[in-house]
C-alpha positions as CSV (number, residue, x, y, z in Angstrom):
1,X,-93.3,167.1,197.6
2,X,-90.0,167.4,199.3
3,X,-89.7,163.7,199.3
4,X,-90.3,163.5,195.8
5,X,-87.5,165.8,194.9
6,X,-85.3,163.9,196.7
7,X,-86.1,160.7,194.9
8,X,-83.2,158.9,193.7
9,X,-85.1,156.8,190.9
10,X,-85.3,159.2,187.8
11,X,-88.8,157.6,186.9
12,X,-90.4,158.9,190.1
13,X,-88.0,162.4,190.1
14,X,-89.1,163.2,186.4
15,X,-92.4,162.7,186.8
16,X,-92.4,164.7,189.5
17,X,-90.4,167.7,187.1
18,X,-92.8,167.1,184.7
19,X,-96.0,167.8,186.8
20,X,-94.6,170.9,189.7
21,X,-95.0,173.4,187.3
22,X,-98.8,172.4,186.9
23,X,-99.4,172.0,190.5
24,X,-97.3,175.1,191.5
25,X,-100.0,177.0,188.9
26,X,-102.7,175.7,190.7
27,X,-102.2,176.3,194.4
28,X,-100.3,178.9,194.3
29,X,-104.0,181.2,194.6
30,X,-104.9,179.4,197.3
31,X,-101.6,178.3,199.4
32,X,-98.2,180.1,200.1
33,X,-95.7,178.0,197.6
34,X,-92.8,180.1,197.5
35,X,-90.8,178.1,199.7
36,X,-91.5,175.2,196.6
37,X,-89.4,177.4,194.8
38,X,-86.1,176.5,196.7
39,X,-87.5,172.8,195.7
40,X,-87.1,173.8,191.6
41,X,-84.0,175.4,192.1
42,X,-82.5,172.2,193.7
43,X,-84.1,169.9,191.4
44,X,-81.2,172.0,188.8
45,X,-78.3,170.9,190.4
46,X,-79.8,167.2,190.7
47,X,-77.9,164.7,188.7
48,X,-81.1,162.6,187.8
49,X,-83.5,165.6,187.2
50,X,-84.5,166.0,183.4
51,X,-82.4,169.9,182.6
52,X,-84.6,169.6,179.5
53,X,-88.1,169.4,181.4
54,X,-86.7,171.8,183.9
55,X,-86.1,174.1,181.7
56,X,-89.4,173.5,179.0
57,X,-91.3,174.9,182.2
58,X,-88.7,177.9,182.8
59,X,-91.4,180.3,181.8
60,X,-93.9,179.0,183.9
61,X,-91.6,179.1,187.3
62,X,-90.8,182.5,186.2
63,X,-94.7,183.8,185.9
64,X,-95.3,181.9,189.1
65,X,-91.8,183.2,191.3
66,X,-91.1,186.6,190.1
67,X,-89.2,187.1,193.2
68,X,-86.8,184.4,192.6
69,X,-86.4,185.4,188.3
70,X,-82.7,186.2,189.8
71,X,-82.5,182.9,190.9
72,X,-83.7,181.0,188.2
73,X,-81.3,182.8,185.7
């Protein structure tokens, strides 16, 4: 995952916007994703990375990091 967000084609990095909030949902139960949280936060200040996907699954990252809803604002 960490490579992904540190893509610099914006085909592969957008994808990869698109589809964390998804896979954060679903292993979050089961694994300890927090630290994937610094990941989202990063992927903000990215040049390449879609604001407008980021930001279409604000409320998701939210729900899944309420720890980091500080963060995120």
């Amino acid at each position: 995952m960490i490579e992904l967000s540190q893509s610099k084609n914006p085909t592969i990095l957008n994808n990869f916007v698109y589809n964390l909030p998804g896979i954060l949902v679903l292993s979050k139960p089961r694994y300890n994703v927090e630290p994937i949280s610094e990941i989202y936060i990063e992927l903000f200040y990215d040049n390449l990375a879609s604001k407008f996907q980021l930001a279409a699954c604000f409320h998701i990252m939210v729900e899944v990091f309420p720890g980091k809803r500080q963060e995120f604002k």
